[in-house]
HTML snippet that shows the backbone in 3Dmol.js (N, CA, C, O; Angstrom):
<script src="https://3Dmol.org/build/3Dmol-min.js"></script>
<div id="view" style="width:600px;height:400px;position:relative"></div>
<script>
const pdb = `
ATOM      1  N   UNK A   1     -47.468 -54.591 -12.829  1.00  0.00           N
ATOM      2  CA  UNK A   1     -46.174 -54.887 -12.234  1.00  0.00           C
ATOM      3  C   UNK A   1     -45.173 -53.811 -12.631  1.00  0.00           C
ATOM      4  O   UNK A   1     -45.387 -53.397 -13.770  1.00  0.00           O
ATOM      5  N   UNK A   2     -44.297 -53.329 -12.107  1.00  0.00           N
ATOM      6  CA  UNK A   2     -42.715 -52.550 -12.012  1.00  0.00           C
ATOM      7  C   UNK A   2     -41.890 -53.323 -11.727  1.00  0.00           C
ATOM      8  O   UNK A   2     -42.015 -54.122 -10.800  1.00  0.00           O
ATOM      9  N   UNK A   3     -40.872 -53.233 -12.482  1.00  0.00           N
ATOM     10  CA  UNK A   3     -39.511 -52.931 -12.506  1.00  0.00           C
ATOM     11  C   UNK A   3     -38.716 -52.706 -11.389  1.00  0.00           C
ATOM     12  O   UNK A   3     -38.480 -51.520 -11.158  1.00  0.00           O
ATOM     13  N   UNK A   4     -38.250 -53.517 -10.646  1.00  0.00           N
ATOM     14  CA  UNK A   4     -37.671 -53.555  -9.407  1.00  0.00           C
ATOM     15  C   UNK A   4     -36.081 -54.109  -9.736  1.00  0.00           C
ATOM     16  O   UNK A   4     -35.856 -54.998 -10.557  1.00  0.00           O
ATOM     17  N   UNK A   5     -34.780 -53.247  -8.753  1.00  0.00           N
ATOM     18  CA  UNK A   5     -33.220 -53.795  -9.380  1.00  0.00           C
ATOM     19  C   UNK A   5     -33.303 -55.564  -8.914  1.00  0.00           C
ATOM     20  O   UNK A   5     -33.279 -56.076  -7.795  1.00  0.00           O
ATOM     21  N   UNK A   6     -33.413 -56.214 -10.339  1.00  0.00           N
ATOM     22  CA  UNK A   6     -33.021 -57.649 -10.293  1.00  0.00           C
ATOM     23  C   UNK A   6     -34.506 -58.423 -10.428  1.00  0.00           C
ATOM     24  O   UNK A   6     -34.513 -59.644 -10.582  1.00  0.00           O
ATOM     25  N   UNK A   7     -35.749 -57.674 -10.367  1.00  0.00           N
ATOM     26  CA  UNK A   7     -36.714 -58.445 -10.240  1.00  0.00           C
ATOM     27  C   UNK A   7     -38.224 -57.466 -10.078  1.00  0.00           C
ATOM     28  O   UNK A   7     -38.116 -56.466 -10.789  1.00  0.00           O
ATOM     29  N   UNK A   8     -38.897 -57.488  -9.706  1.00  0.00           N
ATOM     30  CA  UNK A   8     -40.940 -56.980 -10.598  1.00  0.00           C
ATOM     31  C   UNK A   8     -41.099 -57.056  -8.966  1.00  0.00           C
ATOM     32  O   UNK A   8     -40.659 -57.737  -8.040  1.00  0.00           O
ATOM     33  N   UNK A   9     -42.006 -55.931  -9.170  1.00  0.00           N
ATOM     34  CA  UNK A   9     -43.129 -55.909  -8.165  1.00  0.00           C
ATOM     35  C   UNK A   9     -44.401 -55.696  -8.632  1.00  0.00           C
ATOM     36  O   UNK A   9     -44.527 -54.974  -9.621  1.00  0.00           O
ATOM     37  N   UNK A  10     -45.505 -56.249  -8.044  1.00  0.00           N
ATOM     38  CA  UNK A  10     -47.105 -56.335  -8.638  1.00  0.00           C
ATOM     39  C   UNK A  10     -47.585 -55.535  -7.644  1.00  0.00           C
ATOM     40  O   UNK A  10     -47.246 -55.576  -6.461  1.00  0.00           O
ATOM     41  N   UNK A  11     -48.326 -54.857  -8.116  1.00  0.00           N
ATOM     42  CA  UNK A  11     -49.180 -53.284  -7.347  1.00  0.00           C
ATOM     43  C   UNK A  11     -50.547 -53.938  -8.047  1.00  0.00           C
ATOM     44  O   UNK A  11     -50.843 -54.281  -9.191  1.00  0.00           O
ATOM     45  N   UNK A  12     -51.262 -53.929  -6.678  1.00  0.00           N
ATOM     46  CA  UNK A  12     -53.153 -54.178  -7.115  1.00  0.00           C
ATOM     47  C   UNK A  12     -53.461 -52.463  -6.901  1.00  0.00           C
ATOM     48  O   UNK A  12     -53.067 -51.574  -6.146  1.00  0.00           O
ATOM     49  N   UNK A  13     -54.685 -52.638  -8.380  1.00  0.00           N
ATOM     50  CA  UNK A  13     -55.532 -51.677  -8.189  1.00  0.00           C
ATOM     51  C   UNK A  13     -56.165 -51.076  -7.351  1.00  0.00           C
ATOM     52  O   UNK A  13     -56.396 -51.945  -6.511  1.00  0.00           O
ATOM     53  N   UNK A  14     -56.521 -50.338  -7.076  1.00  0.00           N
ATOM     54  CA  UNK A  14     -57.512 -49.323  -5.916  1.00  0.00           C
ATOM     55  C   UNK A  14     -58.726 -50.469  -5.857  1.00  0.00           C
ATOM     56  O   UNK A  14     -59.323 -50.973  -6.808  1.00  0.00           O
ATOM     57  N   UNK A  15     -58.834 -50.625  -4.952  1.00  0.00           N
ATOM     58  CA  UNK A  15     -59.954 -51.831  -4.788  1.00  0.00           C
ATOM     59  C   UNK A  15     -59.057 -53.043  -4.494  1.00  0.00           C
ATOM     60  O   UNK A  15     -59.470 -53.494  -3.425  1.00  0.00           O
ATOM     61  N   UNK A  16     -58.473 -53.465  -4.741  1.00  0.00           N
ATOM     62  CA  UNK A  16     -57.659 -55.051  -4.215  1.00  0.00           C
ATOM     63  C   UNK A  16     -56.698 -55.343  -3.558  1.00  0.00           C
ATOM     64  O   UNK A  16     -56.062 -54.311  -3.344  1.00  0.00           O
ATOM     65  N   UNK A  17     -56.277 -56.116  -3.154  1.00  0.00           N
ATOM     66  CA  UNK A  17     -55.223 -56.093  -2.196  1.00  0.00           C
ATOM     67  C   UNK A  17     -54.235 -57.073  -2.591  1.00  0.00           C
ATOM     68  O   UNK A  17     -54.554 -57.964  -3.378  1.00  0.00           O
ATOM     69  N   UNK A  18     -52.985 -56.987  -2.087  1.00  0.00           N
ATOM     70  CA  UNK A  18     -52.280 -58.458  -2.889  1.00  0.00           C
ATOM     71  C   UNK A  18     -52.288 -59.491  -1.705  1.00  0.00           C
ATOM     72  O   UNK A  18     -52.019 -59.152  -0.553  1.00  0.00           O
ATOM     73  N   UNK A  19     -52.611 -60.769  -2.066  1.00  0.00           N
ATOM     74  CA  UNK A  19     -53.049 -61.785  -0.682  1.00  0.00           C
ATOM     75  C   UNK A  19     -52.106 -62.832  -1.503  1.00  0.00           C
ATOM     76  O   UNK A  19     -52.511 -63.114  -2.631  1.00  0.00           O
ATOM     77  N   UNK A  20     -50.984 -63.393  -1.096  1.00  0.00           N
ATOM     78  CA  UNK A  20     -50.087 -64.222  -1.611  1.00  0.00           C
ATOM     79  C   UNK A  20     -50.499 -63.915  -3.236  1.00  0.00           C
ATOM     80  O   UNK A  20     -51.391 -64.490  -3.859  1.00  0.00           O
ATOM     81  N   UNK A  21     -49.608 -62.863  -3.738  1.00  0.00           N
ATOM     82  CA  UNK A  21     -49.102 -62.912  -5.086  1.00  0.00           C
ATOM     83  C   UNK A  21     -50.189 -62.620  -5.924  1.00  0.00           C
ATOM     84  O   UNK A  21     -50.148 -62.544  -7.152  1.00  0.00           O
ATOM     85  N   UNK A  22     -51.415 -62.421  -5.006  1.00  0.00           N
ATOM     86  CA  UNK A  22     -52.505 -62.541  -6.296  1.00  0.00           C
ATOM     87  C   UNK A  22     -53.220 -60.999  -5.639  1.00  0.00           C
ATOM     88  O   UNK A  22     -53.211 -60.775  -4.428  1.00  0.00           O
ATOM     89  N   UNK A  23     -53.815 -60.028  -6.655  1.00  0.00           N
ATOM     90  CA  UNK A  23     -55.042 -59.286  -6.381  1.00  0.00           C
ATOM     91  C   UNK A  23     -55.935 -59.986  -6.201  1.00  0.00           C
ATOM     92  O   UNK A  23     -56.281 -60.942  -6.896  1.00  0.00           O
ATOM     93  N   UNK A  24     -56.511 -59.501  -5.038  1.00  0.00           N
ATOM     94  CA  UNK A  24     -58.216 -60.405  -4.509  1.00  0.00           C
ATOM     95  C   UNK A  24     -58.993 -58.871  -4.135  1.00  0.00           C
ATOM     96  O   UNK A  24     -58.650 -58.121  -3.221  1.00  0.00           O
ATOM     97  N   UNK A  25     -59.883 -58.693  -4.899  1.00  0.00           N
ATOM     98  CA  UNK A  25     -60.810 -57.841  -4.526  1.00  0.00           C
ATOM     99  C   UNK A  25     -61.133 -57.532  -2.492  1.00  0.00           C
ATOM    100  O   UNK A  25     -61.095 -58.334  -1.559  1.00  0.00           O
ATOM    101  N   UNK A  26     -61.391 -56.202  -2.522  1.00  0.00           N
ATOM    102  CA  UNK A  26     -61.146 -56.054  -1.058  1.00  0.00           C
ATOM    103  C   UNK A  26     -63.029 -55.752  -1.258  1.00  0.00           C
ATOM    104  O   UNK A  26     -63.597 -55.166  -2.179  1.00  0.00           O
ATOM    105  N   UNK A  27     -63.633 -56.410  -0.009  1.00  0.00           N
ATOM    106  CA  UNK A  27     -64.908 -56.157   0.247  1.00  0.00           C
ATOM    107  C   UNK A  27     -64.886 -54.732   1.179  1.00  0.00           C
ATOM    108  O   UNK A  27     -64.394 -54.610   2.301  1.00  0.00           O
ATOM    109  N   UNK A  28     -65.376 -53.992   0.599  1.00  0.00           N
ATOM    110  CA  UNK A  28     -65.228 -52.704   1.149  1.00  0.00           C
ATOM    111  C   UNK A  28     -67.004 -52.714   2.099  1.00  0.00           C
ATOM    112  O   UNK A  28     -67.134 -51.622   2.651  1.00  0.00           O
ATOM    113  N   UNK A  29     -68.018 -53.473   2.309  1.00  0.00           N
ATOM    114  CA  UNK A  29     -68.742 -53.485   2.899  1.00  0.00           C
ATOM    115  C   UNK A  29     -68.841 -54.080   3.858  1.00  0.00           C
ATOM    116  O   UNK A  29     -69.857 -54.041   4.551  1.00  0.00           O
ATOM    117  N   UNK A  30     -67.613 -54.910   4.184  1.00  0.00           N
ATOM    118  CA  UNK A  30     -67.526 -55.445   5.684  1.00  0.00           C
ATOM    119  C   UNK A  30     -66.444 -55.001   6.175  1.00  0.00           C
ATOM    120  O   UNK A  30     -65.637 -55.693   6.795  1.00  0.00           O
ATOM    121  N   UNK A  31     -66.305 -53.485   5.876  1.00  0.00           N
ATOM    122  CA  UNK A  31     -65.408 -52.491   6.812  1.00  0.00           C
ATOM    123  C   UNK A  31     -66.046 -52.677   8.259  1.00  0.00           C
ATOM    124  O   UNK A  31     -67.056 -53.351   8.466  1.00  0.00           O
ATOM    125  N   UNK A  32     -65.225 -51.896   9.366  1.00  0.00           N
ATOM    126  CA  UNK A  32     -65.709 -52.138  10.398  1.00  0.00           C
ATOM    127  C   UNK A  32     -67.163 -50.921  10.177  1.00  0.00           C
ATOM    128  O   UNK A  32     -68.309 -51.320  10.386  1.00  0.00           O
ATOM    129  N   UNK A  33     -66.889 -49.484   9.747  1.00  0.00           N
ATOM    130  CA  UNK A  33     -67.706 -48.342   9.808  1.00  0.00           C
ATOM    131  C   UNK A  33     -68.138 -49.080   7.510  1.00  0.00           C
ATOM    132  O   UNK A  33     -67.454 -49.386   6.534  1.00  0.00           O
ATOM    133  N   UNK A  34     -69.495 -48.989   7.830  1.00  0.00           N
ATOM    134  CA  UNK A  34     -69.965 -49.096   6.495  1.00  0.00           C
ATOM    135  C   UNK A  34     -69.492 -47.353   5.598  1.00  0.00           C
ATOM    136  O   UNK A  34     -69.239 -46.275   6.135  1.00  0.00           O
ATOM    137  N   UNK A  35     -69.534 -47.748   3.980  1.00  0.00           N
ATOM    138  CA  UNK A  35     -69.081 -46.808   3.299  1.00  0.00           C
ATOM    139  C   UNK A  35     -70.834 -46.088   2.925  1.00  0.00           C
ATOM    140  O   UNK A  35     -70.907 -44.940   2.485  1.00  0.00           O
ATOM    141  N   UNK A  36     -71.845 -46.747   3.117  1.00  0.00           N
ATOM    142  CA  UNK A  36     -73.117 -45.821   2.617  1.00  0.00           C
ATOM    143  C   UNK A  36     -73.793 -45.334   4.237  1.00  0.00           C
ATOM    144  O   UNK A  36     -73.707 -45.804   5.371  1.00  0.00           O
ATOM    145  N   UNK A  37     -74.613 -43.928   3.509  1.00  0.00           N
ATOM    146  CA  UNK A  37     -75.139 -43.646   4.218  1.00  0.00           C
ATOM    147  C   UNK A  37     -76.427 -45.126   5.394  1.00  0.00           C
ATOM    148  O   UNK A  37     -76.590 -46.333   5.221  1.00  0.00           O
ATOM    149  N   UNK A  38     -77.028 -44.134   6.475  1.00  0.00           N
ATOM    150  CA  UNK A  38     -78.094 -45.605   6.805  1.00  0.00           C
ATOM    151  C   UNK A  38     -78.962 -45.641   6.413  1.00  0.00           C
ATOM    152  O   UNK A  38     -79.882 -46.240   6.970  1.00  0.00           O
ATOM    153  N   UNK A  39     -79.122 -44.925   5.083  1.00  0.00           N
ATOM    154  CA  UNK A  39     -80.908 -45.455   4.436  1.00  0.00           C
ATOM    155  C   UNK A  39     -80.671 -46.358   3.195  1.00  0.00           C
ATOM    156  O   UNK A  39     -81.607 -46.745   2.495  1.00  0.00           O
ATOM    157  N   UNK A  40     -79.134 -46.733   2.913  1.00  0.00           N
ATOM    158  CA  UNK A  40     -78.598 -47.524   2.129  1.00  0.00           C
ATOM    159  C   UNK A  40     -78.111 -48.614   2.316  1.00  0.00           C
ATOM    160  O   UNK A  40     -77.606 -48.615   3.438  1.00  0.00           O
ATOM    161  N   UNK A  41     -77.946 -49.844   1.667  1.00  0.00           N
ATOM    162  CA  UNK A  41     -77.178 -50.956   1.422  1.00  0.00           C
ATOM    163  C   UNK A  41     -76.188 -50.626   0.873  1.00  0.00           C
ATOM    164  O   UNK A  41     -76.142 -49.726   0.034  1.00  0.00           O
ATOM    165  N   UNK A  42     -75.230 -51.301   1.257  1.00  0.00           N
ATOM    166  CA  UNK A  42     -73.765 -51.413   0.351  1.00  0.00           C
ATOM    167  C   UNK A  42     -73.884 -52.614  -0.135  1.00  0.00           C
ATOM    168  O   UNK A  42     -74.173 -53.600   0.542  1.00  0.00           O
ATOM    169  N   UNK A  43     -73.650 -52.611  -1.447  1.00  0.00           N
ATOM    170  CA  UNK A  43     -73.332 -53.908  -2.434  1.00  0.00           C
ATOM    171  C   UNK A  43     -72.110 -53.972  -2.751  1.00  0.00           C
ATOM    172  O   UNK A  43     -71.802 -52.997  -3.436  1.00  0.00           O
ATOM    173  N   UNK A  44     -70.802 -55.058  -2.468  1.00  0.00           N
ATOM    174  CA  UNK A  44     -69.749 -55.026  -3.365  1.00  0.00           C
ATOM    175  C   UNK A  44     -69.858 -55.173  -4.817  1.00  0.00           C
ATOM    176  O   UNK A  44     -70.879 -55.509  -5.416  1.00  0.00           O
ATOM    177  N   UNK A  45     -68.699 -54.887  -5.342  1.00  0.00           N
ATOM    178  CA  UNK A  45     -68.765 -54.689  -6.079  1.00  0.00           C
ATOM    179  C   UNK A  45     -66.839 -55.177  -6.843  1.00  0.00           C
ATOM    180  O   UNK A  45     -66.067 -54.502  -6.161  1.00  0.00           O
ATOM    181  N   UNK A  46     -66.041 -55.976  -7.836  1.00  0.00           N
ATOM    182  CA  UNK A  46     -65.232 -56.075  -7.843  1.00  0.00           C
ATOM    183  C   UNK A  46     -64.319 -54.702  -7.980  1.00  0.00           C
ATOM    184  O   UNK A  46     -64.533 -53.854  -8.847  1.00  0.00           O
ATOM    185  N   UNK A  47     -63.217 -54.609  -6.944  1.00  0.00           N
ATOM    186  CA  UNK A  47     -62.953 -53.061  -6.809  1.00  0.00           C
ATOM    187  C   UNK A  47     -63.470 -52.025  -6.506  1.00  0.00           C
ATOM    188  O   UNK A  47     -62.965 -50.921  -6.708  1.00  0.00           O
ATOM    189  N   UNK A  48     -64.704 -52.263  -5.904  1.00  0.00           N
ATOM    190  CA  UNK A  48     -65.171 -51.044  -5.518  1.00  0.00           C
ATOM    191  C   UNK A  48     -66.659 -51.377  -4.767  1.00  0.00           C
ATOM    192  O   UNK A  48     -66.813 -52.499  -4.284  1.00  0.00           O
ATOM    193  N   UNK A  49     -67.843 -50.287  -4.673  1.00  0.00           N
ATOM    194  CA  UNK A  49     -69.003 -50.808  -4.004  1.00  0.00           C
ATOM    195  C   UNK A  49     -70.187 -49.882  -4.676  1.00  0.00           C
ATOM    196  O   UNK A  49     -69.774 -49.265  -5.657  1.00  0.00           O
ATOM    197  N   UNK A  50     -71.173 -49.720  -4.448  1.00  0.00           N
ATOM    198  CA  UNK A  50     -72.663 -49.281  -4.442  1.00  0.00           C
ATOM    199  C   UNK A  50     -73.434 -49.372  -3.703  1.00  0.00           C
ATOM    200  O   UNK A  50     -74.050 -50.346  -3.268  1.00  0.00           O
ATOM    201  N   UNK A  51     -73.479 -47.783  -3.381  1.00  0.00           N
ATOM    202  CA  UNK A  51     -74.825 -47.885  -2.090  1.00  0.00           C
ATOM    203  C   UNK A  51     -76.093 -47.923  -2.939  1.00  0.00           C
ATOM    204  O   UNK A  51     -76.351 -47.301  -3.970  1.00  0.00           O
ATOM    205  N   UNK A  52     -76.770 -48.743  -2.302  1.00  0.00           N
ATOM    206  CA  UNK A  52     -78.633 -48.858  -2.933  1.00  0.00           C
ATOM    207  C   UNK A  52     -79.470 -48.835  -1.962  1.00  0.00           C
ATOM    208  O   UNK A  52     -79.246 -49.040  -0.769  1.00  0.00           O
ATOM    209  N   UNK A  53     -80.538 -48.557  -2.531  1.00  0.00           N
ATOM    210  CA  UNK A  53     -81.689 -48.095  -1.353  1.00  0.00           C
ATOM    211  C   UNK A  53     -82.154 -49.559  -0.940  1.00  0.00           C
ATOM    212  O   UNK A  53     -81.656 -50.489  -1.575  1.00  0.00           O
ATOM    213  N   UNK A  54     -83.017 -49.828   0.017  1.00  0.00           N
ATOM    214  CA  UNK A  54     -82.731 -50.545   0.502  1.00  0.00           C
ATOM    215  C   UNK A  54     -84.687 -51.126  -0.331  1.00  0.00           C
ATOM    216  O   UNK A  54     -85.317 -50.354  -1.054  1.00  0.00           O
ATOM    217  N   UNK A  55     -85.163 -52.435   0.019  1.00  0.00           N
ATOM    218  CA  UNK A  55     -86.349 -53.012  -0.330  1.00  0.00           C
ATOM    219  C   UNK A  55     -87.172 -52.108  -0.003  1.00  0.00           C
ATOM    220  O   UNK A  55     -86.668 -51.383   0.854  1.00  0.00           O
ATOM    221  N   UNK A  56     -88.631 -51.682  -0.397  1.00  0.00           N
ATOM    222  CA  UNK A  56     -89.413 -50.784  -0.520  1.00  0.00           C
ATOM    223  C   UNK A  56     -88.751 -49.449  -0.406  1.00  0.00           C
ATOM    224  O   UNK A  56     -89.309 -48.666   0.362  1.00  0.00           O
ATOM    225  N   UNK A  57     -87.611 -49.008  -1.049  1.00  0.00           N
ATOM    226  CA  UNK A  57     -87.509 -47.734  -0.949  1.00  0.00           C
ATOM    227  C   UNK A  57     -86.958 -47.206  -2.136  1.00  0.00           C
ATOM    228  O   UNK A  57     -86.296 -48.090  -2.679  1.00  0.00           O
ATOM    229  N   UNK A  58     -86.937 -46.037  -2.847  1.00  0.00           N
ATOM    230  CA  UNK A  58     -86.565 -45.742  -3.926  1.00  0.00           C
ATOM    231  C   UNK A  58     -85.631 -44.229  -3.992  1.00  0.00           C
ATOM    232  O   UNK A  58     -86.027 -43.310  -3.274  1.00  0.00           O
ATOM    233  N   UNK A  59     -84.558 -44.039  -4.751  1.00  0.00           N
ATOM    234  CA  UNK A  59     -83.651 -43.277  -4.326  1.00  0.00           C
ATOM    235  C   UNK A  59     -84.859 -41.901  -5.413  1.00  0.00           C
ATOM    236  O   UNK A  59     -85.326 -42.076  -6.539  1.00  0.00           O
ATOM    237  N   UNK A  60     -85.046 -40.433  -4.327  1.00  0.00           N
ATOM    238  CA  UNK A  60     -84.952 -39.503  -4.938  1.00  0.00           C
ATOM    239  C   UNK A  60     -84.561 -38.818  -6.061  1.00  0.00           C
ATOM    240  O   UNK A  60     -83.737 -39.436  -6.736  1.00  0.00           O
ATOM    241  N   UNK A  61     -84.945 -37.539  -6.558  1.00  0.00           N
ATOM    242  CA  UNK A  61     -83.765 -36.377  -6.980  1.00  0.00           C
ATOM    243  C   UNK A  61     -82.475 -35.774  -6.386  1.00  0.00           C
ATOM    244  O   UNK A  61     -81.511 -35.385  -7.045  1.00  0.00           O
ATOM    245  N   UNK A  62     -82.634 -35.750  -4.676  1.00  0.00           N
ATOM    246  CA  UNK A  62     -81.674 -35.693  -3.906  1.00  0.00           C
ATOM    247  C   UNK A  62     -80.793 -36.525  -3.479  1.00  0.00           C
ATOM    248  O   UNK A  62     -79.947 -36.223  -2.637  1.00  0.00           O
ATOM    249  N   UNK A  63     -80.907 -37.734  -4.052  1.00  0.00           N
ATOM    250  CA  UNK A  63     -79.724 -38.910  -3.816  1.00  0.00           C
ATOM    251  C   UNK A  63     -80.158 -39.524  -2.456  1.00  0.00           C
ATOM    252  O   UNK A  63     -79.408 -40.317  -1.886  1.00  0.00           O
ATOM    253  N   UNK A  64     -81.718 -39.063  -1.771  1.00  0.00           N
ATOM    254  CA  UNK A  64     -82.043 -39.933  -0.680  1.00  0.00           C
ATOM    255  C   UNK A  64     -82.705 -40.654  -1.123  1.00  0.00           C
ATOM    256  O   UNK A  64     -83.410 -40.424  -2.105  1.00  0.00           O
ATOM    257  N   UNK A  65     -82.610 -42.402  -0.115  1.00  0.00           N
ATOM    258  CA  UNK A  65     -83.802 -43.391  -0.571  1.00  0.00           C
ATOM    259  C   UNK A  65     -85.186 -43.121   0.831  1.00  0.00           C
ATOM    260  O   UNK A  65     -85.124 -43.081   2.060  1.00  0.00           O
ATOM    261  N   UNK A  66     -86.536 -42.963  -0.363  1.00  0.00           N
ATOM    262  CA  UNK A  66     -87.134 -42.460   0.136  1.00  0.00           C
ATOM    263  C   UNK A  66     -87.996 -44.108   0.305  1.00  0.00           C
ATOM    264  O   UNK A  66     -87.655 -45.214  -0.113  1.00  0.00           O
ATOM    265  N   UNK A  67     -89.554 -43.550   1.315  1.00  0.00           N
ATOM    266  CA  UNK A  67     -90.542 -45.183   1.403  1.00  0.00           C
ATOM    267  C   UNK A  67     -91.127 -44.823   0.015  1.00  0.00           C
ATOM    268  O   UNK A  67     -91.237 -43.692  -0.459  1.00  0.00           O
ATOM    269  N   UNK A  68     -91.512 -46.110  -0.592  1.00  0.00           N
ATOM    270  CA  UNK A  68     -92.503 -46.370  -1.531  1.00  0.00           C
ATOM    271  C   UNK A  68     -94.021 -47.033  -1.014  1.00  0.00           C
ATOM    272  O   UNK A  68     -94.234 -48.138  -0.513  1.00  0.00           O
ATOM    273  N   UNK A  69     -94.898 -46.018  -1.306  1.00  0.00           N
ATOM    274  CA  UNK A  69     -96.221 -46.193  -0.427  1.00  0.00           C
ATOM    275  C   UNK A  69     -96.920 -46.814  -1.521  1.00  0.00           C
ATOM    276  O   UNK A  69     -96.988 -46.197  -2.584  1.00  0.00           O
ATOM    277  N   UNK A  70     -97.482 -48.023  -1.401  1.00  0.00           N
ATOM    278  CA  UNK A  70     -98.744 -48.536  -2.322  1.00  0.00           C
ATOM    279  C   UNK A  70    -100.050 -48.174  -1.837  1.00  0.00           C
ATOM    280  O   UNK A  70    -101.056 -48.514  -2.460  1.00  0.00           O
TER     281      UNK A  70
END
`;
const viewer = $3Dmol.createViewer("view");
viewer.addModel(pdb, "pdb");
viewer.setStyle({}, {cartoon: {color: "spectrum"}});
viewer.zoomTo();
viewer.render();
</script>
């Protein structure tokens, strides 16, 4: 919160939003355009998110999620 003449204002963190008076975490994965690439899941996350590879796939050296072959 700041210091406002006569009275406070509350500023949410990067990640939240103020929804009547309160920070509520913003789901950044049900944007309209997703934040991960498409070989990823987005997981929220409070304030923020994580892209993960998705079931049978495992992220590289290059930060791609690749298939996992049995």
């Amino acid at each position: 919160c700041i210091n406002v003449p006569g009275s406070y204002k509350c500023i949410c963190n990067e990640g939240f939003i103020n929804k009547n008076g309160k920070c509520e975490d913003i789901n950044e994965c049900d944007t309209i355009k997703s934040p991960c690439d498409d070989d990823k899941m987005c997981v929220n996350i409070d304030g923020s998110y994580n892209c993960v590879c998705r079931d049978s796939y495992r992220l590289d050296e290059n930060g791609t999620c690749i298939g996992i072959f049995f």
